[in-house]
HTML snippet that shows the backbone in 3Dmol.js (N, CA, C, O; Angstrom):
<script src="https://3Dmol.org/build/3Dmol-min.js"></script>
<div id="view" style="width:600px;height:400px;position:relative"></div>
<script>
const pdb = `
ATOM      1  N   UNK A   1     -29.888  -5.059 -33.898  1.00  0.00           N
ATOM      2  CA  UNK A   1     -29.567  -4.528 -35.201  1.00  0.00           C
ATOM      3  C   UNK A   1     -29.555  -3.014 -35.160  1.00  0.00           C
ATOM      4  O   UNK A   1     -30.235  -2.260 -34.464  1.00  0.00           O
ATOM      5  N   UNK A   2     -28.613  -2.737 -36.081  1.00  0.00           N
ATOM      6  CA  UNK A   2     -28.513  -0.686 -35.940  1.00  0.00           C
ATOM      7  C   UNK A   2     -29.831  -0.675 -37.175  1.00  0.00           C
ATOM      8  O   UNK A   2     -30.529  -1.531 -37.719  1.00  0.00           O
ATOM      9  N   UNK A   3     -29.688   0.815 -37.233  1.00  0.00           N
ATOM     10  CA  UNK A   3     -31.137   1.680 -37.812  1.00  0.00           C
ATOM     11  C   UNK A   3     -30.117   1.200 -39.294  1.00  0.00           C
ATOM     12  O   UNK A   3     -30.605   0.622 -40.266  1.00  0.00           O
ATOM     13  N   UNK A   4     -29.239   1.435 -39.222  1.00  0.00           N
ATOM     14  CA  UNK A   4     -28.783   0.890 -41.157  1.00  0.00           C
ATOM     15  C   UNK A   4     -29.314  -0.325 -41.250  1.00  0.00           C
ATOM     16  O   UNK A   4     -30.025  -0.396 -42.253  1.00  0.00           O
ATOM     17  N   UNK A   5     -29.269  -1.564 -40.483  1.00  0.00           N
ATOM     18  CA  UNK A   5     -29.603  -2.540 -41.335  1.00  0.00           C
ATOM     19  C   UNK A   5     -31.130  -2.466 -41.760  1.00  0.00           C
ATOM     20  O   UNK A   5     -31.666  -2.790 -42.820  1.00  0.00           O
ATOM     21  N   UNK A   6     -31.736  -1.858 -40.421  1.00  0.00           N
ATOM     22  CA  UNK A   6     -33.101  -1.906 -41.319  1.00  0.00           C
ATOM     23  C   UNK A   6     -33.803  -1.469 -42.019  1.00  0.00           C
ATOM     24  O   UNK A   6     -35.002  -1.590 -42.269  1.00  0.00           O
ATOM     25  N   UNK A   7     -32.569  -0.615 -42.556  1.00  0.00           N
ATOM     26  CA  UNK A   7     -32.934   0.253 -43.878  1.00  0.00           C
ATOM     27  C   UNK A   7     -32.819  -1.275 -45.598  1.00  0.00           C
ATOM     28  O   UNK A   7     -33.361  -1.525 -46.674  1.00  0.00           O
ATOM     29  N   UNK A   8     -31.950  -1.683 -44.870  1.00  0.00           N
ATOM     30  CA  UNK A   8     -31.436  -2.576 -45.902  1.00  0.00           C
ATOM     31  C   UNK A   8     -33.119  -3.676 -46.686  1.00  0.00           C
ATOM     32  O   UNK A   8     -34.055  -4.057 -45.983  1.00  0.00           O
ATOM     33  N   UNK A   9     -33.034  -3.841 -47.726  1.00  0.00           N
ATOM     34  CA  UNK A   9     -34.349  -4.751 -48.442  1.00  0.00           C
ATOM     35  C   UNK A   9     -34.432  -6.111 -47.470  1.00  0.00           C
ATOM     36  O   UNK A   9     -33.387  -6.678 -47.150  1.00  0.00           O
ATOM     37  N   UNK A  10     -35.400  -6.477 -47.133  1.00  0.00           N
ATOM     38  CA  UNK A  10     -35.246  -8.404 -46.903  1.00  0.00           C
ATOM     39  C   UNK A  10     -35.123  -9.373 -48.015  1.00  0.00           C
ATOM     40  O   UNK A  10     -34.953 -10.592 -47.966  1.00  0.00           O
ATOM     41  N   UNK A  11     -35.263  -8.471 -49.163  1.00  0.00           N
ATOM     42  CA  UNK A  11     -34.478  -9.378 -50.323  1.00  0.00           C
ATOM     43  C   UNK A  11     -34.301  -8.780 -51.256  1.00  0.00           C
ATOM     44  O   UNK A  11     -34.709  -7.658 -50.957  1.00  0.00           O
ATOM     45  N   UNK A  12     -33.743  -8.739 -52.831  1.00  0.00           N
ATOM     46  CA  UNK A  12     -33.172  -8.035 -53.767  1.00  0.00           C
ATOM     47  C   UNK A  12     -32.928  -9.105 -54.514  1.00  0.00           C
ATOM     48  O   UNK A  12     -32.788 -10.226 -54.025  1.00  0.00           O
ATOM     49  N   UNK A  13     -32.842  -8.799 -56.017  1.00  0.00           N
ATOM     50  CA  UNK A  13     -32.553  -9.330 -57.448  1.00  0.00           C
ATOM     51  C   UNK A  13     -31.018  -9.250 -57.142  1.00  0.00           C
ATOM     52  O   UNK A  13     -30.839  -8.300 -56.380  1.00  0.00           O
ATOM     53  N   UNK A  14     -30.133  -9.727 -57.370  1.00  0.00           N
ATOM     54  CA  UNK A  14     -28.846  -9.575 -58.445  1.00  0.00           C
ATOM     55  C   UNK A  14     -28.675  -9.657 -59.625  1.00  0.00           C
ATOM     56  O   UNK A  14     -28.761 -10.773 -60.136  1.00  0.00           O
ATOM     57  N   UNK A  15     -28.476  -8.885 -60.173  1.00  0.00           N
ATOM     58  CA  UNK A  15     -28.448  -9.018 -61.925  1.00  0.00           C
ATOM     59  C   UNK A  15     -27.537  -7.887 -62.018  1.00  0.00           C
ATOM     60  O   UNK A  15     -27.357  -7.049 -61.134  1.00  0.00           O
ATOM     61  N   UNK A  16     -26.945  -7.933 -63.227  1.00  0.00           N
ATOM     62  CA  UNK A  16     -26.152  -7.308 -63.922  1.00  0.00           C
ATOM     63  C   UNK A  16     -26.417  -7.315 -65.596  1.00  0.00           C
ATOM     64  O   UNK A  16     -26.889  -8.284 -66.191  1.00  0.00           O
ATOM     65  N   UNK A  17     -26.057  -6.163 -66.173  1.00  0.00           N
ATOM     66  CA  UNK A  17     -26.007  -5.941 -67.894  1.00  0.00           C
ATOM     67  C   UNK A  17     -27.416  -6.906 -68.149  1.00  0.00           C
ATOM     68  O   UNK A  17     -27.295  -7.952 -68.787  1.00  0.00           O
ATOM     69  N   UNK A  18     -28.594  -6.538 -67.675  1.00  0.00           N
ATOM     70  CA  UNK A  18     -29.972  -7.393 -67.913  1.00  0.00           C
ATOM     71  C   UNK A  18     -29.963  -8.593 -67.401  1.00  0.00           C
ATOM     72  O   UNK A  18     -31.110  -9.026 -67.296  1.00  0.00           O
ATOM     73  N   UNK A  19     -29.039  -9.423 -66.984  1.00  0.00           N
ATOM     74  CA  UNK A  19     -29.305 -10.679 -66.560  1.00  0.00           C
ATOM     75  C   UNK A  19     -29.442 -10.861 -65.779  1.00  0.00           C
ATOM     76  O   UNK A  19     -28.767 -10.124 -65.060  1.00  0.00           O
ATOM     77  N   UNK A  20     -30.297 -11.855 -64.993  1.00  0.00           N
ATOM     78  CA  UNK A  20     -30.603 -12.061 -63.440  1.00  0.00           C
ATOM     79  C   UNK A  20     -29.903 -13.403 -62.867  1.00  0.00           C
ATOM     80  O   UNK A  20     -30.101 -14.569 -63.206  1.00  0.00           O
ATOM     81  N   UNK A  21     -29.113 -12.929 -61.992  1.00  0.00           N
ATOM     82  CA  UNK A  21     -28.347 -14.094 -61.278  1.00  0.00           C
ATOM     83  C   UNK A  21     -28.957 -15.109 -60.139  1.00  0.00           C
ATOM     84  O   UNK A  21     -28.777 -16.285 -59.822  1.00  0.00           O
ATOM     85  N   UNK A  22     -29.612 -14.237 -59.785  1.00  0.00           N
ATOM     86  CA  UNK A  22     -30.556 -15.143 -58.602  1.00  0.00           C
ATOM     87  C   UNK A  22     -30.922 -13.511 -57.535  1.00  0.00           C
ATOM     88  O   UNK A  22     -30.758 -12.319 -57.796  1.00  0.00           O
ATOM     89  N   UNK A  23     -31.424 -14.183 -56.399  1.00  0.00           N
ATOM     90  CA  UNK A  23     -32.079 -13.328 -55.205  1.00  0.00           C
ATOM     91  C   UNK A  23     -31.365 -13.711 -54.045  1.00  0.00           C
ATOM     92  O   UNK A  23     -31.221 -14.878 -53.681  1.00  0.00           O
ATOM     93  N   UNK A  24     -30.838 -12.525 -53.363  1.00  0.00           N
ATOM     94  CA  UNK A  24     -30.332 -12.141 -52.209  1.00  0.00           C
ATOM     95  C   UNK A  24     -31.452 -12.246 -50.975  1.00  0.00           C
ATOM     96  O   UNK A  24     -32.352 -11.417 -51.114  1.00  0.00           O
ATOM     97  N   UNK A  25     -31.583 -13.121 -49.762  1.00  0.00           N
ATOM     98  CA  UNK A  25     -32.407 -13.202 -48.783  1.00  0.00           C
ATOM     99  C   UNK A  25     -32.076 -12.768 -47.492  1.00  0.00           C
ATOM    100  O   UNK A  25     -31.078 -13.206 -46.921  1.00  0.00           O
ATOM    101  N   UNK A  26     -32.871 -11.896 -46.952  1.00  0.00           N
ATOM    102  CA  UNK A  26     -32.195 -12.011 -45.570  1.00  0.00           C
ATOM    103  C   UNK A  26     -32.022 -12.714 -44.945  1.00  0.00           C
ATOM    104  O   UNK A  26     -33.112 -13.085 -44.511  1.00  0.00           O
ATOM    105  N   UNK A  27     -31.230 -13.267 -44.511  1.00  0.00           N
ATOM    106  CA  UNK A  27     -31.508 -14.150 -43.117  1.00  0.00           C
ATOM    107  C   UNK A  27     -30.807 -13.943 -41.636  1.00  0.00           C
ATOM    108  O   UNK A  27     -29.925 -13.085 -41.658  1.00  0.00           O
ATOM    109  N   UNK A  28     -31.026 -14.557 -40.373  1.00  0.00           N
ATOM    110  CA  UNK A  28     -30.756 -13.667 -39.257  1.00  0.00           C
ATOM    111  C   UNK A  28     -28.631 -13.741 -39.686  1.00  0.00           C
ATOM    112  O   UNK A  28     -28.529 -12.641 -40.228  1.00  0.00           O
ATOM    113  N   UNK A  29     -27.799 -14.089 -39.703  1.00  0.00           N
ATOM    114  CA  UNK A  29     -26.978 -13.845 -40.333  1.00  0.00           C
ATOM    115  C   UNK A  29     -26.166 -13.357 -41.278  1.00  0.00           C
ATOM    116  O   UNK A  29     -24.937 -13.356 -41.350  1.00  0.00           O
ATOM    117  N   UNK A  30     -27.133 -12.873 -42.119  1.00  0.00           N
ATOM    118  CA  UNK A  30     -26.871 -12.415 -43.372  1.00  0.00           C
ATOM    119  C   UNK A  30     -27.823 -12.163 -44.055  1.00  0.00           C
ATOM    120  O   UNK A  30     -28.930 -11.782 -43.672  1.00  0.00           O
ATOM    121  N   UNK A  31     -27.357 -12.412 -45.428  1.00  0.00           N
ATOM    122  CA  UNK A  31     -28.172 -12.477 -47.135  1.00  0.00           C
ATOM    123  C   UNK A  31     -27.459 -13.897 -47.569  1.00  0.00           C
ATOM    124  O   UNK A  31     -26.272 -14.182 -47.725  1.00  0.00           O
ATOM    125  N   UNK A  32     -29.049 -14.916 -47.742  1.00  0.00           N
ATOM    126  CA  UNK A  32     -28.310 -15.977 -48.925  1.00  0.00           C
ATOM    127  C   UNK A  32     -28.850 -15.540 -49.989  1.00  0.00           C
ATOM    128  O   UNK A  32     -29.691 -14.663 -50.185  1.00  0.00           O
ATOM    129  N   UNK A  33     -28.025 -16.559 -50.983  1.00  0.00           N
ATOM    130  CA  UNK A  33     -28.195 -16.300 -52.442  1.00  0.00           C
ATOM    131  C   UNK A  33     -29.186 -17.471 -52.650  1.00  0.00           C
ATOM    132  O   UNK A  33     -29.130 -18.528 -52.022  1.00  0.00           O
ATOM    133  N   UNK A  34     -29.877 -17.241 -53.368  1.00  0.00           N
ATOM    134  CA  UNK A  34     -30.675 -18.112 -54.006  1.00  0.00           C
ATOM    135  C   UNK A  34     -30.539 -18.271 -55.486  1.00  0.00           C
ATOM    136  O   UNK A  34     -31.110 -17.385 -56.121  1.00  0.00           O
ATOM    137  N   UNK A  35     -29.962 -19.125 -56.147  1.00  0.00           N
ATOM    138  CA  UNK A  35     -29.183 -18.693 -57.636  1.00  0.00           C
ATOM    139  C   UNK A  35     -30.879 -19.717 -58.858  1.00  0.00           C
ATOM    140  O   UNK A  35     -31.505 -20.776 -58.839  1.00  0.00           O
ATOM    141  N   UNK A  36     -30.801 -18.139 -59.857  1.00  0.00           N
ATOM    142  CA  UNK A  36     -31.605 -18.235 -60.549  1.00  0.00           C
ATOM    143  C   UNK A  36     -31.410 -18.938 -62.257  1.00  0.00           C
ATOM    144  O   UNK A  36     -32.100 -18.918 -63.277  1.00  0.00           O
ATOM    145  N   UNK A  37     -29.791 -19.656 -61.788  1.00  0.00           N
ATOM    146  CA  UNK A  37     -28.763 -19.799 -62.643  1.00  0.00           C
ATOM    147  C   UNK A  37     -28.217 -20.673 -62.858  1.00  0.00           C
ATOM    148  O   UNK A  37     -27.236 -20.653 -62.115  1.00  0.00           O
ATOM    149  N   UNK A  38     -28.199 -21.810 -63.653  1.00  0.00           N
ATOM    150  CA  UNK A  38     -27.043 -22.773 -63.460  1.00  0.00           C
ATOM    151  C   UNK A  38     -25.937 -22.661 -63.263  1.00  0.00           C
ATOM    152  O   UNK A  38     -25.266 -23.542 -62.726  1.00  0.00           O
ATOM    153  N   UNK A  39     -25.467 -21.500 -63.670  1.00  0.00           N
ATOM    154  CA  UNK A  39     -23.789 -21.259 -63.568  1.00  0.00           C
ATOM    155  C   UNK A  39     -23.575 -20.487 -62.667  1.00  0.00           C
ATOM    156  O   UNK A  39     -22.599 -19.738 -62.684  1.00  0.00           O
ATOM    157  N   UNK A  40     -24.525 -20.517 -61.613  1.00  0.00           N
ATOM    158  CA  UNK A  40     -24.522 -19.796 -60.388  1.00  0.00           C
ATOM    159  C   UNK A  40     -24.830 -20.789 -59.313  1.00  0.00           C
ATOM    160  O   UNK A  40     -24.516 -20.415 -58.183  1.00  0.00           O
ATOM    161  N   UNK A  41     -25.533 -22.316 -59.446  1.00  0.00           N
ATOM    162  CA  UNK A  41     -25.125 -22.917 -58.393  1.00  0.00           C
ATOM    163  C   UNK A  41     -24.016 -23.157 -57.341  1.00  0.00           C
ATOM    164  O   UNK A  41     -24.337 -23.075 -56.156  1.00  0.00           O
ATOM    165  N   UNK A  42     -23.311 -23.316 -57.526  1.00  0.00           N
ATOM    166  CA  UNK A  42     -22.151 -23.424 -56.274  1.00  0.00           C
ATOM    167  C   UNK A  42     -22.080 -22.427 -55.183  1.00  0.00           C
ATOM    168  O   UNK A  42     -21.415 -22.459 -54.148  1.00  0.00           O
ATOM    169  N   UNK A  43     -22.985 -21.447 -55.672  1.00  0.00           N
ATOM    170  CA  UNK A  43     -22.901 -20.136 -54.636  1.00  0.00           C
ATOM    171  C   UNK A  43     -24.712 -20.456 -54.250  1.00  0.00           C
ATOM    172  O   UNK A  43     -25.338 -19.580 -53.653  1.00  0.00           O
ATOM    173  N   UNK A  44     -25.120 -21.230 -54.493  1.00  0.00           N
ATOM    174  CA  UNK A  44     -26.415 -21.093 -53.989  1.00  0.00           C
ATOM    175  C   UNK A  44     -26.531 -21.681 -52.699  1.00  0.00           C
ATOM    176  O   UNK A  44     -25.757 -22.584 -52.380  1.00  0.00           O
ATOM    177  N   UNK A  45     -27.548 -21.209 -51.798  1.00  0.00           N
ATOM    178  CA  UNK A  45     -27.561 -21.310 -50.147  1.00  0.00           C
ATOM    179  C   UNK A  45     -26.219 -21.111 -49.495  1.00  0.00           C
ATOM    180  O   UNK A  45     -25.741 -21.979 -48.765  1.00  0.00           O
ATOM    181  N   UNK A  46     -25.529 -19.823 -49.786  1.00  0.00           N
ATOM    182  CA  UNK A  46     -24.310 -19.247 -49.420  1.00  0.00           C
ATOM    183  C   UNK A  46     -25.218 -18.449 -48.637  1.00  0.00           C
ATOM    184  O   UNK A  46     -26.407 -18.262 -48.899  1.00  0.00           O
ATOM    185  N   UNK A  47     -24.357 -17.840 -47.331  1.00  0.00           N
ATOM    186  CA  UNK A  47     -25.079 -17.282 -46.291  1.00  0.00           C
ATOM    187  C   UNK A  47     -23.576 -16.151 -46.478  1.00  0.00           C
ATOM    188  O   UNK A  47     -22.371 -16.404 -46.449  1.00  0.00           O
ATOM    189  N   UNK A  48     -24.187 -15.124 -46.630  1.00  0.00           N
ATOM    190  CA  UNK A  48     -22.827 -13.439 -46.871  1.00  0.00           C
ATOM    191  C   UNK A  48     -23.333 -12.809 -45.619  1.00  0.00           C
ATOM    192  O   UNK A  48     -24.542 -12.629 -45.473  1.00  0.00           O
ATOM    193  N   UNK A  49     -22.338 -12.416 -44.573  1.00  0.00           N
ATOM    194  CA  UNK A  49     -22.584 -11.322 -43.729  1.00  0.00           C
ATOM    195  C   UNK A  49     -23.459  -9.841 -44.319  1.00  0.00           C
ATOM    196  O   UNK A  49     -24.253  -9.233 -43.600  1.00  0.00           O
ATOM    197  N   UNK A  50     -23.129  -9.435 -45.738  1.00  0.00           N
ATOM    198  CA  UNK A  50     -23.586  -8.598 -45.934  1.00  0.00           C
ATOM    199  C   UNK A  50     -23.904  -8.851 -47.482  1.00  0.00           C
ATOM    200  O   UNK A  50     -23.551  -9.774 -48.216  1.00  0.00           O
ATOM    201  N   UNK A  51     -25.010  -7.265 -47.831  1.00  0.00           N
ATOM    202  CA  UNK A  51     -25.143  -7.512 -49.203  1.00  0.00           C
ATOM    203  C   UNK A  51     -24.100  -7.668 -49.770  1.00  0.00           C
ATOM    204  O   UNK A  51     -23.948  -8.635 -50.515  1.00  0.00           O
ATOM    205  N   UNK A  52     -22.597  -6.274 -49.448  1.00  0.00           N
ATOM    206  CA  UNK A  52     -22.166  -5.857 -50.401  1.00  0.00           C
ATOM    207  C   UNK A  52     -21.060  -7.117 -50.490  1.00  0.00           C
ATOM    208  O   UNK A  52     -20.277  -6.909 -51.417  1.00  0.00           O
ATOM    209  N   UNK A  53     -20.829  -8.172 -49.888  1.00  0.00           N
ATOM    210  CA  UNK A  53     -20.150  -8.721 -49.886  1.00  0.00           C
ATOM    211  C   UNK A  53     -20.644 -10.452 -51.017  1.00  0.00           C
ATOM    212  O   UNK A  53     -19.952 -11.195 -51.713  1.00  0.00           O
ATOM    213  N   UNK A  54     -21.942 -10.442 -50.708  1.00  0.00           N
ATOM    214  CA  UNK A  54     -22.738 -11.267 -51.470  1.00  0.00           C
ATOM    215  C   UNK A  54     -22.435 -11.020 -53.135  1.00  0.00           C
ATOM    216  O   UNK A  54     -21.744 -11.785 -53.808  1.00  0.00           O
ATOM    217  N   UNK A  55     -23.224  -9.558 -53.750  1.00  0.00           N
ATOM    218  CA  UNK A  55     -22.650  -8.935 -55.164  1.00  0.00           C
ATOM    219  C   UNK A  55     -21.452  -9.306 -54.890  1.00  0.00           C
ATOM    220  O   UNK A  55     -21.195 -10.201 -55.696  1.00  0.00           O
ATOM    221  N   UNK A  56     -20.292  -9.080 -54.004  1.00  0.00           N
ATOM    222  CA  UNK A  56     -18.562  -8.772 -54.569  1.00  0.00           C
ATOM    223  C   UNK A  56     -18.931 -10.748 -55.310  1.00  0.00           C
ATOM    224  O   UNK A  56     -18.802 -10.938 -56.520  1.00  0.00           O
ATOM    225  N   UNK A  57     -19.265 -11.685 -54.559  1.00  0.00           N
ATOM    226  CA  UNK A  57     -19.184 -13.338 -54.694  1.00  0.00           C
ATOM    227  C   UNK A  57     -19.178 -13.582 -55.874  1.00  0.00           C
ATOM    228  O   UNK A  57     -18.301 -14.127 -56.545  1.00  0.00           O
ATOM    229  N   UNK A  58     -20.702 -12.966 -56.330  1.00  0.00           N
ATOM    230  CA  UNK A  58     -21.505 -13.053 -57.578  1.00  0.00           C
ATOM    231  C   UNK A  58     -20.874 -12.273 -58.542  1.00  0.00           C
ATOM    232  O   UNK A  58     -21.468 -12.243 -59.620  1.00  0.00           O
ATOM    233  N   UNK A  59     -19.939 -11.694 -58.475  1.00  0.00           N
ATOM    234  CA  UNK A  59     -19.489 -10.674 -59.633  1.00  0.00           C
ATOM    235  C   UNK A  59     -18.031 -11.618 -60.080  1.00  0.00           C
ATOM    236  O   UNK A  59     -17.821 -12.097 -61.194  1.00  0.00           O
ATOM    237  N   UNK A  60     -17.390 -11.688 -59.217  1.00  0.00           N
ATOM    238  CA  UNK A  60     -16.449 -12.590 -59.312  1.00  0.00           C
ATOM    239  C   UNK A  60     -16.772 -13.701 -59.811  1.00  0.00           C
ATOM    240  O   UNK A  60     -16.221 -13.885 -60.896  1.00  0.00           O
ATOM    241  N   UNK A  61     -17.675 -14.825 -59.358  1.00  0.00           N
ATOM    242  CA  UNK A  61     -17.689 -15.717 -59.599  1.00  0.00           C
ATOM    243  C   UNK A  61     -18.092 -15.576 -61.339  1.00  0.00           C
ATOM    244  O   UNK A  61     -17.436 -16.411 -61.962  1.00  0.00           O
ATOM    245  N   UNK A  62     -19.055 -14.682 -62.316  1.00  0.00           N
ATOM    246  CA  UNK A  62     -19.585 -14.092 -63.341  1.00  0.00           C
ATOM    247  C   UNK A  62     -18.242 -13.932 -64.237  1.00  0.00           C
ATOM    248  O   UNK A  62     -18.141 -13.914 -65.463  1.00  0.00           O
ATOM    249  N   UNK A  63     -17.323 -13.831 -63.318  1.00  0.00           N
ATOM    250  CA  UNK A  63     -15.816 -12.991 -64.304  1.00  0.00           C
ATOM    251  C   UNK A  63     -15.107 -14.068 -64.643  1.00  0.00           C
ATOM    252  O   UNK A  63     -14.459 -14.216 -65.679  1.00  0.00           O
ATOM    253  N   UNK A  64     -15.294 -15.165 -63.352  1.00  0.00           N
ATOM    254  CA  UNK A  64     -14.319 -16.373 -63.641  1.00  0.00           C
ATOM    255  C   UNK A  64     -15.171 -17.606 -64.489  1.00  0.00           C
ATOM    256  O   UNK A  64     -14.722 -18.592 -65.073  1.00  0.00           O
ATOM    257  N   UNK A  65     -16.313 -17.226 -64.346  1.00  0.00           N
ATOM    258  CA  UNK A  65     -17.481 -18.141 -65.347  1.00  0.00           C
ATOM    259  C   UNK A  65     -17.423 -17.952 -67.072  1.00  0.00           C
ATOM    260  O   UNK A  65     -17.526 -18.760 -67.995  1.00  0.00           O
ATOM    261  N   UNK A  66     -17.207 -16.490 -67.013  1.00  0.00           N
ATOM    262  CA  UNK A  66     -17.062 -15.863 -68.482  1.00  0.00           C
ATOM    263  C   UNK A  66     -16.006 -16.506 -68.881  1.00  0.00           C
ATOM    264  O   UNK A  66     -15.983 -17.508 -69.595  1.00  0.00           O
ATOM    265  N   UNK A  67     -14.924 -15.808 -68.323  1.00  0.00           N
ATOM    266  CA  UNK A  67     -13.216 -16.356 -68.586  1.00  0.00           C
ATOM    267  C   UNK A  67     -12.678 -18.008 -68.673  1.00  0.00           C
ATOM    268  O   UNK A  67     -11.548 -18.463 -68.846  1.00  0.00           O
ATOM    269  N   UNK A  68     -13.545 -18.447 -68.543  1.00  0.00           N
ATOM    270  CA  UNK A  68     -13.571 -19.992 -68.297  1.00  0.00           C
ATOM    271  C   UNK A  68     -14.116 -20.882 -69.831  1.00  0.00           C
ATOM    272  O   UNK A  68     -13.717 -21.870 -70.448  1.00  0.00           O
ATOM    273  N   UNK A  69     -15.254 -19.866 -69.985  1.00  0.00           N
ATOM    274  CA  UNK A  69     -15.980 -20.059 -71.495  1.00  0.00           C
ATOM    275  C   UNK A  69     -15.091 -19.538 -72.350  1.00  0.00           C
ATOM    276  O   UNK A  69     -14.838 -20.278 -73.300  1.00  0.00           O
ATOM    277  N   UNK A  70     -14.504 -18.456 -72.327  1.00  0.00           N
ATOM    278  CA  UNK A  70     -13.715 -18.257 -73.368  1.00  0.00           C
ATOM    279  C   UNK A  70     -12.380 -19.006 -73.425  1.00  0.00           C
ATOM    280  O   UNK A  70     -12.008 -19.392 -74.533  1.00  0.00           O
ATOM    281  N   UNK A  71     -11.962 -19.141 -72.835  1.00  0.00           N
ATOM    282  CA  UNK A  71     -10.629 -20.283 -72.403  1.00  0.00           C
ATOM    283  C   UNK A  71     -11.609 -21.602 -73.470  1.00  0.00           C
ATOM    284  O   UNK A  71     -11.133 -21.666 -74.604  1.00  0.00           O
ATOM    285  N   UNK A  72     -12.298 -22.155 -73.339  1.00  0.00           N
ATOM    286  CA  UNK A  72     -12.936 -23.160 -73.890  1.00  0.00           C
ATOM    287  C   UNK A  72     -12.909 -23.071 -75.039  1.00  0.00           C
ATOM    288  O   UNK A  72     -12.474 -24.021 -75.689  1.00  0.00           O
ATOM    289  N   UNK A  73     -13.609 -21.270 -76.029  1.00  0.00           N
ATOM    290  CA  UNK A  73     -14.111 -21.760 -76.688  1.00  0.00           C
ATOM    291  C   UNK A  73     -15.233 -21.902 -76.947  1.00  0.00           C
ATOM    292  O   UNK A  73     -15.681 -22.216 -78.050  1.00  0.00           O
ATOM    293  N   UNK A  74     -15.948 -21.650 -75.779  1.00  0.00           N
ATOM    294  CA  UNK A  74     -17.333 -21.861 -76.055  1.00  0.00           C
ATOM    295  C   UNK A  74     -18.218 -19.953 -75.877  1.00  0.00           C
ATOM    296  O   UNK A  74     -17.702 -18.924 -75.439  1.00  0.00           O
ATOM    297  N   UNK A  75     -19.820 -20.203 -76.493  1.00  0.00           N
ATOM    298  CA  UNK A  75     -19.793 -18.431 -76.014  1.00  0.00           C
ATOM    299  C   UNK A  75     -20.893 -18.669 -74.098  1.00  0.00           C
ATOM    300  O   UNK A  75     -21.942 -19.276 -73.885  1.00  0.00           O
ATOM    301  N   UNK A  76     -20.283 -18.136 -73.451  1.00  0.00           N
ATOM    302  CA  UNK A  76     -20.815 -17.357 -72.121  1.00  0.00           C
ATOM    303  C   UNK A  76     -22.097 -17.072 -72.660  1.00  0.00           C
ATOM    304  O   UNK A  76     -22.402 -16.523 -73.719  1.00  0.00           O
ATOM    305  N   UNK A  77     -23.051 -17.713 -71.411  1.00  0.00           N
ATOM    306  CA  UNK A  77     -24.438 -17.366 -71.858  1.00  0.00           C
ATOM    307  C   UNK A  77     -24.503 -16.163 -70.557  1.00  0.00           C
ATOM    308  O   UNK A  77     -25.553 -15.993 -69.938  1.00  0.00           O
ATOM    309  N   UNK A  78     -23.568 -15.575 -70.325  1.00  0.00           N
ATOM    310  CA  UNK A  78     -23.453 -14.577 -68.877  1.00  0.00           C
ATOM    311  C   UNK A  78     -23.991 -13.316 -69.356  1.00  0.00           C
ATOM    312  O   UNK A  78     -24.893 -12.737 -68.751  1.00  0.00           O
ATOM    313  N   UNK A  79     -23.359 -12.777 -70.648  1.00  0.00           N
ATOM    314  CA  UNK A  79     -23.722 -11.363 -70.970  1.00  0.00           C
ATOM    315  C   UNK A  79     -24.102 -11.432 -72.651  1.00  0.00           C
ATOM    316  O   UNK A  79     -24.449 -10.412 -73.247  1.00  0.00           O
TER     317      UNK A  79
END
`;
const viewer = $3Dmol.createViewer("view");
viewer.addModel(pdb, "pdb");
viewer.setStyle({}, {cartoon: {color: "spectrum"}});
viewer.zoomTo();
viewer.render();
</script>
């Protein structure tokens, strides 16, 4: 491993606008997600090469979760 990764946390919150999505883990491959969320299962025990690529998952997946509720009709318990 270079001197950046081990700068990097062995784990971290994801959250956004106050809400907590779940926890980012290291593992020797990556960061999994550990989702703190129902509407974040499907991404849970996802293994991301990197953090920043883990957040890009979780942000996306948050945009198409929202957009999905409103398509419905119903209100997004996201934000």
């Amino acid at each position: 491993m270079s001197d950046a990764n081990h700068s990097m946390p062995d784990r971290f919150v994801v959250r956004s606008a106050g809400e907590t999505f779940g926890t980012a883990v290291r593992k020797r491959d990556g960061y999994e997600f550990v989702s703190a969320d129902d509407d974040f299962a499907p991404l849970d025990g996802r293994i991301f090469p990197r953090a920043k690529s883990l957040v890009m998952e979780v942000t996306r997946h948050a945009q198409r979760s929202r957009r999905q509720a409103r398509l419905a009709g119903q209100p997004s318990g996201l934000w």
